[in-house]
C-alpha positions, 0 to 999 in steps of 0.5 A: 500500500502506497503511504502516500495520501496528498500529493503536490505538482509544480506547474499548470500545463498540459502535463502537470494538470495531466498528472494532477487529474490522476492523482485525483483520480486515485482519491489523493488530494492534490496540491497544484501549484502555479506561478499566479493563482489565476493560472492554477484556477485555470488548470483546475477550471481547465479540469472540470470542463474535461471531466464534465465532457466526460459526463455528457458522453457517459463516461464518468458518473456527475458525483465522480466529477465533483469528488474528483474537482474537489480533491484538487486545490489550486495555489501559486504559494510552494508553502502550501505544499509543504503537507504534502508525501510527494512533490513532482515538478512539471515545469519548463524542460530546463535545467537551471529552473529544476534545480532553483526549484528543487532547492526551494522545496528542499526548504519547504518541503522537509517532511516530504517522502520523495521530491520527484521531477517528471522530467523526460530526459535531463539529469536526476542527479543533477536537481537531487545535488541541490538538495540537502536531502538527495536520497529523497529525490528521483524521477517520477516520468509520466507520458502526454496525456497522463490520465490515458498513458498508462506508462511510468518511468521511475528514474532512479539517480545514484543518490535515491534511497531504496525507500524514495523508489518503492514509495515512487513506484507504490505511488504510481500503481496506486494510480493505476499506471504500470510503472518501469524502473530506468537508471539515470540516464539522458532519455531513460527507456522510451526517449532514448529509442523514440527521438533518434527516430523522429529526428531521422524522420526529418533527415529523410524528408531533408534528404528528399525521400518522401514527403512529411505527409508521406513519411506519415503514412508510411509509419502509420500503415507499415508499422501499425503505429497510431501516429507519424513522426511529424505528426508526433513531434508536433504534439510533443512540441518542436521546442521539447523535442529539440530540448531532448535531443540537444541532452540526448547528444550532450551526453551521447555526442552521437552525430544521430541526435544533433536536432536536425537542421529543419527542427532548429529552423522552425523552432527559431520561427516560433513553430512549436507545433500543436501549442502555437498552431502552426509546426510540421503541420497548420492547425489553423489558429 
């Protein structure tokens, strides 16, 4: 049984509100913290009309709905997480806003059983150094979106103690996931094999062999896969996605995952996919 009864997440986005919403779920009280409060209001207003959606088709039952809603509060203060087993950061893919953060809840957050950074690839070790406590820290790694992706990776630094990892694990079954234990390392399990992949899809459309329409189709009919790889890395975000290779090759120096020359281009441009509406692919906004 996981000991775990309220969790903390840092950041509103996509992800952490993801992760929010299975933890709220599996009856856990959750802490969501936000820079602003209108920006956490947001994620859990964002929450509500999701789950309502889900009312309406059938898939969720009204009183489920409000349970769930009302076991998740909403704050910009990281005091506030100071009650809290766990505390999972979900903020921007970079590495010197981690470890300012996990420095700070070092200090607030001195009884927590596990600090946790659902990070995709950047070093645990290197946030658990900034802490006085790095035997409590490790990696807690969902996949977008959480509440559908059953999929956890546990990333477990040098520094974690045997208790901060069986108490991440129990965390992750408790909601329902199927969690892996990955060592430390740029990309744990699923990036490591996903991004040299997407980034050789986009060699091969510079190369001229195909289309990104046709690449597309192409790993979707020929190898069952439910998306192609422009279309992938356009949901992951071309930003991420060229944050995840630049570690991947930090730690590797493999020429195979230098982003590609069109990857930087259009992130230069501001094209980042889905979340500006325009990547690969228009969106129309």
């Amino acid at each position: 049984m996981s000991p775990v009864q309220r969790i903390g997440v840092v950041g509103s986005g996509q992800m952490g509100a993801g992760i929010a919403e299975v933890a709220a779920r599996a009856g856990l009280s959750v802490v969501l913290r936000s820079r602003s409060r209108s920006a956490a209001d947001d994620a859990v207003a964002a929450l509500d009309r999701s789950l309502a959606r889900q009312v309406e088709k059938g898939r969720l039952a009204t009183d489920e709905r409000t349970a769930i809603v009302g076991r998740v509060a909403s704050t910009a203060s990281l005091a506030d997480l100071a009650g809290c087993e766990i505390v999972i950061e979900s903020i921007v893919e970079d590495l010197a806003a981690k470890r300012q953060l996990f420095t700070e809840l070092d200090q607030v957050c001195p009884h927590a059983l596990v600090l946790a950074t659902n990070t995709s690839t950047l070093p645990v070790m290197d946030m658990a150094s900034h802490t006085s406590h790095p035997e409590r820290v490790c990696g807690i790694h969902f996949f977008n979106p959480a509440p559908t992706m059953t999929l956890v990776e546990i990333v477990r630094p040098l520094t974690a103690s045997k208790s901060t990892i069986e108490t991440a694990r129990a965390f992750a079954l408790a909601c329902g996931k199927d969690p892996i234990d990955v060592q430390d390392r740029a990309g744990f399990v699923v990036n490591a094999l996903l991004f040299p992949y997407l980034n050789n899809a986009v060699r091969l459309y510079e190369r001229g062999t195909a289309s990104m329409a046709d690449i597309d189709t192409a790993m979707k009919g020929g190898c069952n896969f439910p998306m192609g790889p422009f279309a992938l890395l356009d949901l992951i975000g071309l930003d991420t996605s060229v944050a995840i290779l630049q570690a991947l090759y930090g730690e590797s120096r493999d020429p195979n995952v230098a982003p590609a020359p069109t990857l930087l281009r259009l992130v230069e441009a501001g094209r980042f996919g889905r979340k500006s509406g325009r990547g690969f692919y228009d969106y129309g906004r």
